[in-house]
C-alpha positions as a printed Julia matrix, in Angstrom:
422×3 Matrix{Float64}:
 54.95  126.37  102.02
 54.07  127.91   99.03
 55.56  127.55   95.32
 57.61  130.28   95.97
 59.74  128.73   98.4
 60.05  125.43   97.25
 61.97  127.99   94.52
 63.96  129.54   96.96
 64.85  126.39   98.69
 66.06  125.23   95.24
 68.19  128.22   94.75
 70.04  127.55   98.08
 71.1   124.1    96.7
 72.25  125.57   93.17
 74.04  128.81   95.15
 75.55  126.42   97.45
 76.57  123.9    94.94
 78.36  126.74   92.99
 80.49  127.85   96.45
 78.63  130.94   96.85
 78.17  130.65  100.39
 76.75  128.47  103.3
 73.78  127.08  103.22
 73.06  128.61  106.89
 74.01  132.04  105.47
 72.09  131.52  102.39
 68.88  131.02  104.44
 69.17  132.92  107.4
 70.91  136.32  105.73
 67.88  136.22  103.44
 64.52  137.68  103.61
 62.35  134.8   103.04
 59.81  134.04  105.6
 59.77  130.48  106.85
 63.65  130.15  107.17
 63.73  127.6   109.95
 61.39  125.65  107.08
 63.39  126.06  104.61
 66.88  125.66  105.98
 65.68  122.25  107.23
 63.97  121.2   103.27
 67.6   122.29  101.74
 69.56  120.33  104.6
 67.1   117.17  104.23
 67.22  116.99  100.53
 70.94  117.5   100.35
 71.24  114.65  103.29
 69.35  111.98  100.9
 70.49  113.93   97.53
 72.15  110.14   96.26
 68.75  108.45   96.7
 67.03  111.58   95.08
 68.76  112.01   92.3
 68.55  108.74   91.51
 65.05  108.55   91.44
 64.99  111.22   89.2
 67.32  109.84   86.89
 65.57  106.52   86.75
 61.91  108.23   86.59
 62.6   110.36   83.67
 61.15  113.3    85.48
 63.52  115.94   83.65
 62.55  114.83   80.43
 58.51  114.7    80.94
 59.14  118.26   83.06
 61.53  120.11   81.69
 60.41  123.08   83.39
 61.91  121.29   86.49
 65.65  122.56   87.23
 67.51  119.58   88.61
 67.64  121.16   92.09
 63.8   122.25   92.39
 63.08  118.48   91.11
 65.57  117.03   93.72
 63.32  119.62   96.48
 59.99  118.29   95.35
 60.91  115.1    95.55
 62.13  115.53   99.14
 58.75  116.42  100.31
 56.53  114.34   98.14
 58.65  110.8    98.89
 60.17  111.17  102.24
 59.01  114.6   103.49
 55.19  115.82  104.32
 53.74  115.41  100.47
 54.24  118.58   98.67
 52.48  121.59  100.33
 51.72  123.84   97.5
 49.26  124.08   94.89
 49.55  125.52   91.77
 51.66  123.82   88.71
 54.54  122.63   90.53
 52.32  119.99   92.69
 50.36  119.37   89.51
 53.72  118.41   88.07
 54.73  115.92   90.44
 51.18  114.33   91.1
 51.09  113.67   87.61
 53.44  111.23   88.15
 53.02  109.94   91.27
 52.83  106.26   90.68
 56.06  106.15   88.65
 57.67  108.15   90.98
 56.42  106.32   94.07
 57.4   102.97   92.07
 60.62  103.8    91.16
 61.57  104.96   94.6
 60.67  101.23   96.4
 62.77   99.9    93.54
 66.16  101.9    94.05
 65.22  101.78   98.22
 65.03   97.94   98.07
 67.92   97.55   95.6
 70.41   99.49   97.65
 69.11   99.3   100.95
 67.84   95.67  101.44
 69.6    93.54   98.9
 73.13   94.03  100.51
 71.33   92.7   103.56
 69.84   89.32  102.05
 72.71   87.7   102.18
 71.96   86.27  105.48
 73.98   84.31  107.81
 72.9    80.36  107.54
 70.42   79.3   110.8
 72.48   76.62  112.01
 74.95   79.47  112.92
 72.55   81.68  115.08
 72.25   80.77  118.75
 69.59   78.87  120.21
 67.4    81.01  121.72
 64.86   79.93  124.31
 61.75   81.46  126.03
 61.19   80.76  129.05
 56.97   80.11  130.16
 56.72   82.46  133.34
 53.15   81.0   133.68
 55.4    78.04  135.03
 58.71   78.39  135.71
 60.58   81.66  136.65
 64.48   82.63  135.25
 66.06   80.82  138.33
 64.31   77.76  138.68
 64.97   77.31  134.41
 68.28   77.72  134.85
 68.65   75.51  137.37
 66.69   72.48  135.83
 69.07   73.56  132.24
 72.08   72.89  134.9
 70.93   69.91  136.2
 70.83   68.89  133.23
 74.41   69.0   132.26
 74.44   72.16  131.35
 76.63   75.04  132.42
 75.38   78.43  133.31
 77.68   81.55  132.29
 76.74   84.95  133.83
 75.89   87.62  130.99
 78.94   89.25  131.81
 81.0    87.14  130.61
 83.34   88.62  128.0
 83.35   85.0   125.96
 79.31   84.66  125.85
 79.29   88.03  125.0
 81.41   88.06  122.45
 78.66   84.91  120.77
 81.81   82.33  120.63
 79.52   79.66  121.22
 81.39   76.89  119.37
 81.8    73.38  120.16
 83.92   73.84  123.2
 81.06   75.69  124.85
 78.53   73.11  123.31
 77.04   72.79  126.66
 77.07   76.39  127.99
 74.12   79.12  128.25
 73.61   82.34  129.63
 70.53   84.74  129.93
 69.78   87.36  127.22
 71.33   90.56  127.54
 67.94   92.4   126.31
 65.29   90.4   127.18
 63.44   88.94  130.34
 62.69   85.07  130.17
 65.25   84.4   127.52
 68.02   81.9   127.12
 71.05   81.38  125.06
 72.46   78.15  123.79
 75.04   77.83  121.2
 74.07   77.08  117.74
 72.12   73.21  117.18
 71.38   72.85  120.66
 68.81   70.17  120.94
 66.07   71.01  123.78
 63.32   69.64  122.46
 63.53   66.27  124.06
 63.96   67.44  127.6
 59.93   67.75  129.73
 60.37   71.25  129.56
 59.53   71.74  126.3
 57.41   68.52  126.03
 55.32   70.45  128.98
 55.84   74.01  127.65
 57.55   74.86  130.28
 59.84   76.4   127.75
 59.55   77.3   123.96
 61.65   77.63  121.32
 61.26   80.7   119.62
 63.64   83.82  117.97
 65.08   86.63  120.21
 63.56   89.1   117.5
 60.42   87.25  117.67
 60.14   87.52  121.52
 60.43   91.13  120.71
 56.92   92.65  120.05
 54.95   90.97  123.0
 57.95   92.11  125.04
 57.18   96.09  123.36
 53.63   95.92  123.65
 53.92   95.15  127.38
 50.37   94.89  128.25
 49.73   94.99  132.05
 47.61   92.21  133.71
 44.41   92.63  133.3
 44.02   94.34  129.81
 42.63   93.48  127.36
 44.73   92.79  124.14
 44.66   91.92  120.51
 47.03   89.29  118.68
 45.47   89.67  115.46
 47.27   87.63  113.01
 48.23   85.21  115.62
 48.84   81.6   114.61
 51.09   79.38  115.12
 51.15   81.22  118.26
 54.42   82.33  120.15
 53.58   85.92  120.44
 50.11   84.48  121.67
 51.51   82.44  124.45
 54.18   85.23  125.26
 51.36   87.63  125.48
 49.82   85.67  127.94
 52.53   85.22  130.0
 53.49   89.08  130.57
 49.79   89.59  131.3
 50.27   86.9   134.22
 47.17   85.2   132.57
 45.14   87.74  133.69
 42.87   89.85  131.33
 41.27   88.59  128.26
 43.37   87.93  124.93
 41.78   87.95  121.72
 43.74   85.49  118.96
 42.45   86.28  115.57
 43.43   83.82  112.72
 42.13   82.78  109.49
 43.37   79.61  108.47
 41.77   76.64  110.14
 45.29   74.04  110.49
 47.07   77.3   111.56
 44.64   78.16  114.1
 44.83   74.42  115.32
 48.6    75.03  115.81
 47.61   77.96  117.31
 45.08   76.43  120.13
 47.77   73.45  120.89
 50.26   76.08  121.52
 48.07   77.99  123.87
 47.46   74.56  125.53
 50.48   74.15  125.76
 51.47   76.83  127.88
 48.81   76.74  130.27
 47.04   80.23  129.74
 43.34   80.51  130.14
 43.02   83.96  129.26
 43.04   83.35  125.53
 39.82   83.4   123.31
 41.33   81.63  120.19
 38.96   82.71  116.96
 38.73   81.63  113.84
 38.63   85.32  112.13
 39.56   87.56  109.47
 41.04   90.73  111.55
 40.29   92.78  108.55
 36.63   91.81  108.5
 36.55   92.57  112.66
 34.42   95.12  113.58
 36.41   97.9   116.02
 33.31   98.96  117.67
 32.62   95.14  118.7
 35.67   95.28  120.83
 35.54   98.51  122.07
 37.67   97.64  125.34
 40.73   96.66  123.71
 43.8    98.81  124.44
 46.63   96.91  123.05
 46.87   95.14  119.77
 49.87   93.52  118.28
 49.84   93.29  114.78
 52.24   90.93  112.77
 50.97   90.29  109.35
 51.7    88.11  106.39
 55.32   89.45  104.9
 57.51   88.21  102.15
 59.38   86.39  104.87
 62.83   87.7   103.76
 64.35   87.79  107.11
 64.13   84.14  107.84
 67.36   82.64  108.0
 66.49   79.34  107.01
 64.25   80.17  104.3
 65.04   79.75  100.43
 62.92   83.08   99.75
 61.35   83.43   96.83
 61.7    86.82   96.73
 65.22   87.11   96.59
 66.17   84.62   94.26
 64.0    82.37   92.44
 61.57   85.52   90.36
 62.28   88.39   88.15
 62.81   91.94   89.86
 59.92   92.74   88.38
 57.76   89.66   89.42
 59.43   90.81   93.07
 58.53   94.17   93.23
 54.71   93.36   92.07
 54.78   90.49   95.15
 56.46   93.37   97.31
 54.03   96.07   96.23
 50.65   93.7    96.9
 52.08   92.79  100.17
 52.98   96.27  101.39
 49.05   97.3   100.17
 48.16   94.52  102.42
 49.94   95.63  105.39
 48.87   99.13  105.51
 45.41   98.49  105.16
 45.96   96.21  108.26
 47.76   98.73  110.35
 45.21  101.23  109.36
 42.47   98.88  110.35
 44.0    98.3   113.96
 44.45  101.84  114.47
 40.61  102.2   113.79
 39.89  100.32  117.08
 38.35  103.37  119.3
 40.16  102.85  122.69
 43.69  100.98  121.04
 46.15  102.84  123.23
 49.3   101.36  121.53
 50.01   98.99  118.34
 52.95   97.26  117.84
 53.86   96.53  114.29
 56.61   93.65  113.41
 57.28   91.6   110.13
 59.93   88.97  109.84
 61.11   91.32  106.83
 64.25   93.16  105.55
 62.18   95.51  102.77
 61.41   99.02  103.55
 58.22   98.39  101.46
 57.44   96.24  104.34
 58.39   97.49  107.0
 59.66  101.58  107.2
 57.51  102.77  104.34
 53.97  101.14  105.47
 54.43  102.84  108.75
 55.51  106.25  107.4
 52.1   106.03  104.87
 49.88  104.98  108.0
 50.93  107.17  110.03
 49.94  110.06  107.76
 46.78  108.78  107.09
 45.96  108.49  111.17
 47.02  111.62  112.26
 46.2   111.12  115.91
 48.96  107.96  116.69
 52.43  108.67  116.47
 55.52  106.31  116.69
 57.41  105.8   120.21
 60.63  104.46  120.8
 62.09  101.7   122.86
 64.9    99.65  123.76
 67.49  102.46  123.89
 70.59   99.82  123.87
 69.35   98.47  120.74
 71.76  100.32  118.21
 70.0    98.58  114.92
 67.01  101.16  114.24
 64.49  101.59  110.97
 65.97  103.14  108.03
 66.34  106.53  107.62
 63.37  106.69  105.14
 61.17  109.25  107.18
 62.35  111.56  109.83
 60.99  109.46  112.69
 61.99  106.35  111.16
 64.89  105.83  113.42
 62.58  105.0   116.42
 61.3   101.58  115.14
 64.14   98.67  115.56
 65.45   96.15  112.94
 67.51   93.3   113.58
 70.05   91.02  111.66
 72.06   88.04  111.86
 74.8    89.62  111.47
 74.55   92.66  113.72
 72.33   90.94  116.53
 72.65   86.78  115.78
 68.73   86.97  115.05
 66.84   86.64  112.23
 66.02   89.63  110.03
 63.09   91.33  112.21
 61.46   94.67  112.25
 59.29   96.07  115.16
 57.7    99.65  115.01
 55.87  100.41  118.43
 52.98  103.13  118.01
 50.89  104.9   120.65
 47.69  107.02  120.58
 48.61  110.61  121.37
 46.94  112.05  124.25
């Protein structure tokens, strides 16, 4: 688009604004070229105009541009923030490039003010189920749930309007009932105690988060691949890897702490899988043309944590906003440099990214910046039921998946499945 209609596009908003006429008639009884283009800019900038304007309130833009109508700077800073960067030359990029940092800066602040903070106010842990994965290396669904029954335990079916419903109080203290979402999980009400029973003792079973069981579960490798976990310790996503690959294949598990990637060989152990190679690596110092076979990697990095329900996170309430959003921004840096890195592996048919995060500088916003850097993978989505998706930062956002405790009884999760395109 050139400068021009970035103009025009502006003049839409101000004509509209003013009641003199439709934006459809505006851009279509015109004779500006590109008006599929630009009906969509004006209709995408009007649809986020509240997070807009704010950030060009808060930036100052107006006053260091005050060549910069209020509705051309709302335009421009459609394209440039949540759009495809600006794409013209000429003054009115120079403009906004100028001040890209304060601009980009001042956008994660007002995103994670009003679109995370409501959200980290999260329900206690001891008021989630108890959710429990079941090893199909050795046990199936049926023969769990009949060892959890012989065990005192009652099974419900999933259709039962009272499980359903997650009334799993003390007068259903010994009931469970299979996951409505996921294979080889089971529900327990909140504080159920299975850790002294032998099948977790002989990991037969594991304890471990719906949302968490999540991006093994996405990734879906078929037996026989060959797969990534590259930030893998203590190890649940390791084990479940193993287990959808019926132990078949070859699993890499990258870590770089040492006691982690102890916890992270017990685990393994644990569960009985001999298809893991457990290493004591950096993934960011791995060489992609070393492991040129790998099709699947799942990636779930260091994050600020924020969705953990029992966690007294120091990022929402024990530092300064600013000493937050510095934490937030280093992280973020982090991550994308470690999707980008995974997407560098030359035969990596699909990634899945997750975080045990609520920020969109964590989650939404490092997959809309690596995905325009590698222009050759494109998100995918999944689990159609699922009716928690990313936020509405980026046009495809909407096709990764969040969870919450208070929308899906899980901790605060974010997955974000990506594919190679053919």
């Amino acid at each position: 688009m050139s400068s021009n209609t970035y103009k025009f596009a502006a003049s839409v908003i101000r004509r509209s604004d003013a009641k003199r006429g439709s934006i459809k008639s505006l851009v279509f009884n015109s004779t500006c070229a590109q008006k599929k283009k630009i009906y969509a800019l004006v209709c995408e900038t009007l649809k986020n105009r509240s997070l807009l304007q704010e950030v060009l309130d808060d930036s100052k833009l107006s006053s260091m541009e005050p060549k910069l109508t209020p509705s051309l700077a709302l335009v421009l800073l459609y394209d440039f923030l949540l759009g495809k960067g600006i794409c013209c030359g000429g003054p009115l990029k120079r403009m906004i490039h100028k001040h890209k940092t304060n601009l980009k800066e001042t956008f994660l602040e007002i995103s994670s003010r009003e679109i995370s903070a409501p959200v980290a106010t999260i329900t206690p842990a001891s008021t989630l189920p108890r959710y429990v994965r079941i090893n199909s290396l050795k046990m199936n669904d049926k023969e769990a749930i009949e060892r959890f029954t012989h065990l005192g335990y009652t099974y419900r079916e999933p259709s039962d309007k009272v499980m359903r419903r997650r009334k799993c109080d003390g007068t259903l203290s010994m009931t469970f009932h299979s996951d409505f979402d996921l294979p080889n999980v089971l529900v327990f009400p909140p504080g159920t105690d299975v850790t002294k029973t032998d099948l977790y003792t002989k990991g037969t079973i594991f304890l471990q988060d719906k949302a968490s069981c999540i991006p093994a579960y996405v990734l879906d490798p078929p037996p026989g691949s060959i797969v990534i976990d590259a930030c893998a310790a203590p190890g649940n996503k390791t084990t479940h890897l193993s287990a959808i690959t019926r132990d078949k294949g070859q699993i890499f598990a990258f870590d770089h702490d040492a006691k982690r990637l102890e916890a992270l060989k017990n685990m393994v152990h644990k569960s009985g899988a001999t298809c893991v190679k457990v290493q004591l690596a950096d993934f960011l110092k791995i060489n992609p043309m070393d492991y040129k076979t790998v099709e699947y990697i799942l990636l779930d990095p260091s994050c600020s944590g924020s969705g953990i329900t029992n966690r007294d996170d120091h990022l929402t309430t024990h530092t300064t906003q600013d000493s937050r959003q510095k934490r937030l921004r280093s992280l973020s840096a982090f991550q994308y440099k470690i999707l980008c890195h995974a997407l560098k592996f030359p035969n990596v048919r699909r990634v899945v990214y997750s975080t045990c995060s609520i920020y969109p500088e964590e989650n939404e916003l490092v997959i809309q910046a690596a995905l325009k850097k590698n222009k050759d993978f494109k998100l995918v989505g999944f689990m159609p039921q699922w009716k928690q998706r990313g936020l509405p930062i980026f046009k495809e956002a909407e096709l990764c998946l969040r969870a919450s405790p208070e929308i899906n009884h899980t901790s605060g999760f974010f997955v974000a499945k990506i594919e190679r395109i053919p």
